[in-house]
N, CA, C and O atoms as a GROMACS GRO file, in nm:
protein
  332
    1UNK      N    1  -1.447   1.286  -1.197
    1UNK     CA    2  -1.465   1.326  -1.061
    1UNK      C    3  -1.613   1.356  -1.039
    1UNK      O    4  -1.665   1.433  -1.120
    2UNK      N    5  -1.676   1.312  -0.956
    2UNK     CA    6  -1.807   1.340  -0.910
    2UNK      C    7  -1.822   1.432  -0.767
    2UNK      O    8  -1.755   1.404  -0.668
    3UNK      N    9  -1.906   1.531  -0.769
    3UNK     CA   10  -1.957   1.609  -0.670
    3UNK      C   11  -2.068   1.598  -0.619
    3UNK      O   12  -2.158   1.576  -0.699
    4UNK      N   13  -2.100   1.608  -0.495
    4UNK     CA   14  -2.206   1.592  -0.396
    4UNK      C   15  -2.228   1.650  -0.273
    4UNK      O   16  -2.148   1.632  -0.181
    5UNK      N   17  -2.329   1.720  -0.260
    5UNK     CA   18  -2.382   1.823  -0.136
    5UNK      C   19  -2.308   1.731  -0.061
    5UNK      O   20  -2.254   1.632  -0.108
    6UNK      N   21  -2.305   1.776   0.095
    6UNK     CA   22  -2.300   1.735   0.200
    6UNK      C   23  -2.357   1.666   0.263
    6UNK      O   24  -2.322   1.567   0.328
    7UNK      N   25  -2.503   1.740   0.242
    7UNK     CA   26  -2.616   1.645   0.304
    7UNK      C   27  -2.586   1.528   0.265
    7UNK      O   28  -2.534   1.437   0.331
    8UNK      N   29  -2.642   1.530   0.071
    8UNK     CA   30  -2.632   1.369  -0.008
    8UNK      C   31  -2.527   1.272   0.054
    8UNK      O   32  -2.544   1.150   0.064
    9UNK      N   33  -2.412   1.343   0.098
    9UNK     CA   34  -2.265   1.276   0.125
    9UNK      C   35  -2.287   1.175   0.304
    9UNK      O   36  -2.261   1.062   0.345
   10UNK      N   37  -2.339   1.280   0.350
   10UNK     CA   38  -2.409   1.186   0.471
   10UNK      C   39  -2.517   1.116   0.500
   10UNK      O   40  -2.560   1.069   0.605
   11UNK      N   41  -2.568   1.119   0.352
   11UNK     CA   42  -2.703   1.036   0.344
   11UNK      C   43  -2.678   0.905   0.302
   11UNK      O   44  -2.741   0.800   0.313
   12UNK      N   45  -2.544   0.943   0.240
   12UNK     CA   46  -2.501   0.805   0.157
   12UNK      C   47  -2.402   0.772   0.160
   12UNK      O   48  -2.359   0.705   0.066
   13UNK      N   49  -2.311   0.811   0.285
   13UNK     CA   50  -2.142   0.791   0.324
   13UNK      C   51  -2.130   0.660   0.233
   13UNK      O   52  -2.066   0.666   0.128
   14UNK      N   53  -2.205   0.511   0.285
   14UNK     CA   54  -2.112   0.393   0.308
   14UNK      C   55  -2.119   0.374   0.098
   14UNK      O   56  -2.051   0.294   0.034
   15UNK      N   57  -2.190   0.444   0.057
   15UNK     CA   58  -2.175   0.399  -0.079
   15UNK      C   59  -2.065   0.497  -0.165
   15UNK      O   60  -1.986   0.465  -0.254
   16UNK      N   61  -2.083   0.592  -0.120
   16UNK     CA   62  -1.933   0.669  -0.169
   16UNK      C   63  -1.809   0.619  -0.073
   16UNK      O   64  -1.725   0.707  -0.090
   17UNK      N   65  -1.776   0.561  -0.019
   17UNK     CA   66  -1.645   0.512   0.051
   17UNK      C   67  -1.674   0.371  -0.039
   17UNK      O   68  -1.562   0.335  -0.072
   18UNK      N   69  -1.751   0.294  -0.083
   18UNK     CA   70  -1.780   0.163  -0.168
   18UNK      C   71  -1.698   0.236  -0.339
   18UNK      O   72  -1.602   0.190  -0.401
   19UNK      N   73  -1.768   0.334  -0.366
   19UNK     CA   74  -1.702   0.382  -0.467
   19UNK      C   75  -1.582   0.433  -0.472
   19UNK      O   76  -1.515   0.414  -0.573
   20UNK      N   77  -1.536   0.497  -0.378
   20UNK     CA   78  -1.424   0.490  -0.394
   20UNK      C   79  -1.311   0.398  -0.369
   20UNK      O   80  -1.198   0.417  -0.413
   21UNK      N   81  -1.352   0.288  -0.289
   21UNK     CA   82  -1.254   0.194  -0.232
   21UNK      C   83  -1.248   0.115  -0.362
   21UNK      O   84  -1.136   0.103  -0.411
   22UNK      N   85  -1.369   0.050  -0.437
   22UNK     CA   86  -1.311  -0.013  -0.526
   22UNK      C   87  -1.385  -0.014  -0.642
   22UNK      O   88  -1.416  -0.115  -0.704
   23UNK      N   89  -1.420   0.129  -0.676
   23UNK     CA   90  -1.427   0.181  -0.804
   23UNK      C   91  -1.306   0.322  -0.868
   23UNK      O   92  -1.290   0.385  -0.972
   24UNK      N   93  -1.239   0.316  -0.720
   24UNK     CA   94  -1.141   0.426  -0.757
   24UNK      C   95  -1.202   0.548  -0.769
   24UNK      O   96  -1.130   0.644  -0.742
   25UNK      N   97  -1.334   0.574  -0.809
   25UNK     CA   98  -1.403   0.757  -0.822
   25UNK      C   99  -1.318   0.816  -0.658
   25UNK      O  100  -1.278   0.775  -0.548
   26UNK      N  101  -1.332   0.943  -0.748
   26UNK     CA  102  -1.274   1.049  -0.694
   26UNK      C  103  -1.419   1.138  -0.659
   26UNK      O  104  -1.493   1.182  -0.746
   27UNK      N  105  -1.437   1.150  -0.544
   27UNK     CA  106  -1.541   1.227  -0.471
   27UNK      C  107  -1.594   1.334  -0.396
   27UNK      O  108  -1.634   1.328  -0.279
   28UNK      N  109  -1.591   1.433  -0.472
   28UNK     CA  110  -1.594   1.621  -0.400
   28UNK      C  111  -1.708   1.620  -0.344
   28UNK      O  112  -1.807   1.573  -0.400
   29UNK      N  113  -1.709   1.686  -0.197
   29UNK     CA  114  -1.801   1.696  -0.155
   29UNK      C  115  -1.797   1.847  -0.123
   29UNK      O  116  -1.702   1.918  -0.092
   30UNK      N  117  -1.940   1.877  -0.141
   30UNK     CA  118  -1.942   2.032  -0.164
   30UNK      C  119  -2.026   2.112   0.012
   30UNK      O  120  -2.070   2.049   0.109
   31UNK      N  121  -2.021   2.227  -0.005
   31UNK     CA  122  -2.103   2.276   0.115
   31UNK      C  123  -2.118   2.430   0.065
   31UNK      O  124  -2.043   2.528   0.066
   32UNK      N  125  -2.239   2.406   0.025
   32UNK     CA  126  -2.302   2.618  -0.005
   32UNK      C  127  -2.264   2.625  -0.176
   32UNK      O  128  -2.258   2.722  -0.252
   33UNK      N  129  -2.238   2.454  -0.203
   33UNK     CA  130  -2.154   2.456  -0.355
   33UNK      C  131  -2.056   2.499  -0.386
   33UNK      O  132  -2.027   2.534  -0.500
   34UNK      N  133  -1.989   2.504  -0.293
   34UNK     CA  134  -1.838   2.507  -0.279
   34UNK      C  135  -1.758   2.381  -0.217
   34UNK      O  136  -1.772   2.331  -0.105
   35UNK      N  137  -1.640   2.333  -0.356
   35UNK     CA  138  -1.557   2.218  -0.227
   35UNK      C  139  -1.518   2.265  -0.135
   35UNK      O  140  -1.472   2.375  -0.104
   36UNK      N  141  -1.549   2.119  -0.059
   36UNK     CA  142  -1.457   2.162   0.059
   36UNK      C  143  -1.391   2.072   0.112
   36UNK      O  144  -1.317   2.111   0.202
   37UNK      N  145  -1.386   1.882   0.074
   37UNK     CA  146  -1.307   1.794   0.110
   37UNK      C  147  -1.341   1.697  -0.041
   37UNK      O  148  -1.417   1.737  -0.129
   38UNK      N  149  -1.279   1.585  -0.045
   38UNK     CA  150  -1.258   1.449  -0.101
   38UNK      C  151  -1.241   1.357  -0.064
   38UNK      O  152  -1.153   1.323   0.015
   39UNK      N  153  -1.342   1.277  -0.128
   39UNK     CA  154  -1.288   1.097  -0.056
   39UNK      C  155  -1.209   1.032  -0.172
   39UNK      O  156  -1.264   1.022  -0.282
   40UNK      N  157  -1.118   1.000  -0.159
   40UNK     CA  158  -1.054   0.880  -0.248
   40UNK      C  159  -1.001   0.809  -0.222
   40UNK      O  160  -0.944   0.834  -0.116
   41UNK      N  161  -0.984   0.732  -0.254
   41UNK     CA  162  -0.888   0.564  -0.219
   41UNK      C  163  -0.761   0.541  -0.165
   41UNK      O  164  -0.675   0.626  -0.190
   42UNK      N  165  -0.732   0.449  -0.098
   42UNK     CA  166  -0.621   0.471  -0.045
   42UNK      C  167  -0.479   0.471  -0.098
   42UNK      O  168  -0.370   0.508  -0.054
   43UNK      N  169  -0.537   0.396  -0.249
   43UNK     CA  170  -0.390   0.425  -0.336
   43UNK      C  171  -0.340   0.534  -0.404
   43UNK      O  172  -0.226   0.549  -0.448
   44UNK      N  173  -0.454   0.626  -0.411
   44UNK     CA  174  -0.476   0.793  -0.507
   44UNK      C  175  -0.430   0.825  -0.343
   44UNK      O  176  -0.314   0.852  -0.374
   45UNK      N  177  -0.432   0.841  -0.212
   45UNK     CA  178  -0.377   0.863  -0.092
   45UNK      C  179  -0.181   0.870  -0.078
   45UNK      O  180  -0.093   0.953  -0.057
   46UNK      N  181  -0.199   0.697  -0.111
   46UNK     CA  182  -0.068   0.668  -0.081
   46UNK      C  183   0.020   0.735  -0.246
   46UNK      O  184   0.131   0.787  -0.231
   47UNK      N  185  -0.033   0.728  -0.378
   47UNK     CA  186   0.051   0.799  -0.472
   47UNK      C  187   0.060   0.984  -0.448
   47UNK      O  188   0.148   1.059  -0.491
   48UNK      N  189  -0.050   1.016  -0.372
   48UNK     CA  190  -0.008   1.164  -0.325
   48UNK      C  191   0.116   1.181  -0.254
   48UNK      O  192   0.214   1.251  -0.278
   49UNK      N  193   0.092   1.110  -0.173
   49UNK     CA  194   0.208   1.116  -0.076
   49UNK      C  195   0.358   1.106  -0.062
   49UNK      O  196   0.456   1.155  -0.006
   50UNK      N  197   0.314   1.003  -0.157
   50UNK     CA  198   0.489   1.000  -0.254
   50UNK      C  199   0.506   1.059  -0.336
   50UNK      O  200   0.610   1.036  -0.398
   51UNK      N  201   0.411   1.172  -0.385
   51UNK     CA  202   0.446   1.282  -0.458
   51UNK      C  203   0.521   1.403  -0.379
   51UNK      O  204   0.619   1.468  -0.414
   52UNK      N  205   0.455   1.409  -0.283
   52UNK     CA  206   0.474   1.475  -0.197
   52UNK      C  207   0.563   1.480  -0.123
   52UNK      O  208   0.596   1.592  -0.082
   53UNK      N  209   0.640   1.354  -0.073
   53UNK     CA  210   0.777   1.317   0.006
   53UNK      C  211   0.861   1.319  -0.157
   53UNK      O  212   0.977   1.283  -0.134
   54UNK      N  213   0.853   1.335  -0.241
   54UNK     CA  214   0.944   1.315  -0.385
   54UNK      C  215   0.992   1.520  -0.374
   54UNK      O  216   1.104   1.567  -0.356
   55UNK      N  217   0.866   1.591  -0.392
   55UNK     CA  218   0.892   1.687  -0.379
   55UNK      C  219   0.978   1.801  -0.259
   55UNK      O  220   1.050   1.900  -0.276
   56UNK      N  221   0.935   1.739  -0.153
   56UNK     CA  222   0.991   1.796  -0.007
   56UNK      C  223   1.157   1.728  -0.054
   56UNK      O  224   1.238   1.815  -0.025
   57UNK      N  225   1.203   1.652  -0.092
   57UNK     CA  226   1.326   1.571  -0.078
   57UNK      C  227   1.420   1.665  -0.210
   57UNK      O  228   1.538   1.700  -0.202
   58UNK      N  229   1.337   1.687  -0.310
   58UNK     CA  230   1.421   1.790  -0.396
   58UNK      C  231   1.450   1.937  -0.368
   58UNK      O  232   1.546   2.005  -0.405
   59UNK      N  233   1.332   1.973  -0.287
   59UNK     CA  234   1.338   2.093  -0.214
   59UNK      C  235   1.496   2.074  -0.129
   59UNK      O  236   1.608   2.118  -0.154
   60UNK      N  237   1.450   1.999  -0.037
   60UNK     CA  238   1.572   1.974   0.076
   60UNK      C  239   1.699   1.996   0.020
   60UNK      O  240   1.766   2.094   0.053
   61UNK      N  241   1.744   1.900  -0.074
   61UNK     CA  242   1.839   1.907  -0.182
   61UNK      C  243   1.904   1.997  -0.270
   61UNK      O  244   2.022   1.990  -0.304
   62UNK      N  245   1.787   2.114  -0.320
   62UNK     CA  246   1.858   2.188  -0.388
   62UNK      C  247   1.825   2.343  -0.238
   62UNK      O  248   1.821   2.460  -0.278
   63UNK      N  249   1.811   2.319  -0.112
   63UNK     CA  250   1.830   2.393  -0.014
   63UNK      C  251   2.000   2.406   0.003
   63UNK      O  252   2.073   2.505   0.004
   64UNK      N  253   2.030   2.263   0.014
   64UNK     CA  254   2.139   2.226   0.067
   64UNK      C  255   2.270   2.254  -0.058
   64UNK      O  256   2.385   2.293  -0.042
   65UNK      N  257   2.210   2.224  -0.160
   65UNK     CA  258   2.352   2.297  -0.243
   65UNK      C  259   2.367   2.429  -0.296
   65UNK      O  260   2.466   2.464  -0.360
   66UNK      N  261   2.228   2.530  -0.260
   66UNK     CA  262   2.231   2.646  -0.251
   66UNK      C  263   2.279   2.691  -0.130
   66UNK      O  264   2.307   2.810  -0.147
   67UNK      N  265   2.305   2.655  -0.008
   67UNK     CA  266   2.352   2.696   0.063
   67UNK      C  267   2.511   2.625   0.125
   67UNK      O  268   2.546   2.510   0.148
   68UNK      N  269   2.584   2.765   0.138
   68UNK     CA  270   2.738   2.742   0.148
   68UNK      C  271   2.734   2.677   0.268
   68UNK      O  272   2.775   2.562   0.279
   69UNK      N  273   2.677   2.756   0.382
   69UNK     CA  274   2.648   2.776   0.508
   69UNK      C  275   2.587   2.633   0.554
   69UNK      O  276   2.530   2.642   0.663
   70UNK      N  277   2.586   2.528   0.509
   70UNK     CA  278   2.498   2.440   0.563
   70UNK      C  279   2.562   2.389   0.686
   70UNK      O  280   2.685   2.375   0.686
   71UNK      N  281   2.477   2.353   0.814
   71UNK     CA  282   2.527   2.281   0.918
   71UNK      C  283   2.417   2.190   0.938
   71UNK      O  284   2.297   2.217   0.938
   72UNK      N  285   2.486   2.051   0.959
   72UNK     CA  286   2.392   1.923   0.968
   72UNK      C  287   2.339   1.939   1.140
   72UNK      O  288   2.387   2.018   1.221
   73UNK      N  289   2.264   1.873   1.157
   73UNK     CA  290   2.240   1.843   1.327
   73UNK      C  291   2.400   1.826   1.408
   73UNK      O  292   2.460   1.889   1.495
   74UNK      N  293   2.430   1.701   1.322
   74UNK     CA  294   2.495   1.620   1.440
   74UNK      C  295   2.656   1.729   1.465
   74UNK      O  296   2.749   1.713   1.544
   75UNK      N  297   2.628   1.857   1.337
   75UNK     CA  298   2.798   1.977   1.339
   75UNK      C  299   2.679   2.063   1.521
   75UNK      O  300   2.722   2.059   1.636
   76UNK      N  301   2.557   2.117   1.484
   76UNK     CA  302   2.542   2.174   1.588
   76UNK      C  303   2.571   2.088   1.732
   76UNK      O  304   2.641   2.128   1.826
   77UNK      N  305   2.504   1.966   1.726
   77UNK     CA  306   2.532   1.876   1.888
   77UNK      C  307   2.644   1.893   1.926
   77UNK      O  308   2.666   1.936   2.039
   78UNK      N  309   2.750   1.860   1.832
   78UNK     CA  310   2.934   1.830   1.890
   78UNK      C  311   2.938   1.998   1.956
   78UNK      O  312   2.968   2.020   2.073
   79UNK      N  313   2.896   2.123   1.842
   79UNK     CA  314   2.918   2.249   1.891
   79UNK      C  315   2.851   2.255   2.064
   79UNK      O  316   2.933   2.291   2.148
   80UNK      N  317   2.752   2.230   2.100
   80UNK     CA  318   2.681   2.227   2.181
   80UNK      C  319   2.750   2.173   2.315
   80UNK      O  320   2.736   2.238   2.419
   81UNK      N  321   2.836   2.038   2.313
   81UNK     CA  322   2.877   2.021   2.373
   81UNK      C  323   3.032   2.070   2.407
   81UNK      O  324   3.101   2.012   2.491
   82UNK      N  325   3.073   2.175   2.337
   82UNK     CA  326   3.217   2.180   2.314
   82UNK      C  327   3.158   2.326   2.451
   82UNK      O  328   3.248   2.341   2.534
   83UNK      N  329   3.077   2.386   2.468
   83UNK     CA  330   3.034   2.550   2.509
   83UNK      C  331   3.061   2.431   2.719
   83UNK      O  332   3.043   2.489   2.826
   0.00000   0.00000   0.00000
């Protein structure tokens, strides 16, 4: 992973988006020397993300068999219309 002021980062956007698009580097950009964002590629993007929808989906899952009480949408709508 490589780090870089802010300034440097806007001095030299189109070559760190070059590095990361298809050198894959992973790119911290700092402010006061502290991170504060990253550029990376769109496949280190898209494998977050499906980490991320992997995790929310087991959550959901073990919501739903911890709870006795569960009511789907479509039990509240029918209720909704029965009032």
């Amino acid at each position: 992973m490589t780090f870089i002021s802010a300034t440097d980062a806007r001095a030299n956007f189109q070559d760190l988006v070059n590095r990361a698009e298809y050198r894959g580097e992973r790119i911290v950009i700092q402010r006061h020397g502290k991170p504060v964002v990253a550029i990376i590629g769109l496949d280190d993007l898209k494998l977050l993300e499906a980490i991320e929808d992997a995790i929310d989906s087991a959550e959901l899952r073990r919501a739903v068999a911890e709870n006795d009480g569960f009511t789907t949408l479509e039990e509240i709508i029918a209720k909704r219309g029965d009032e």
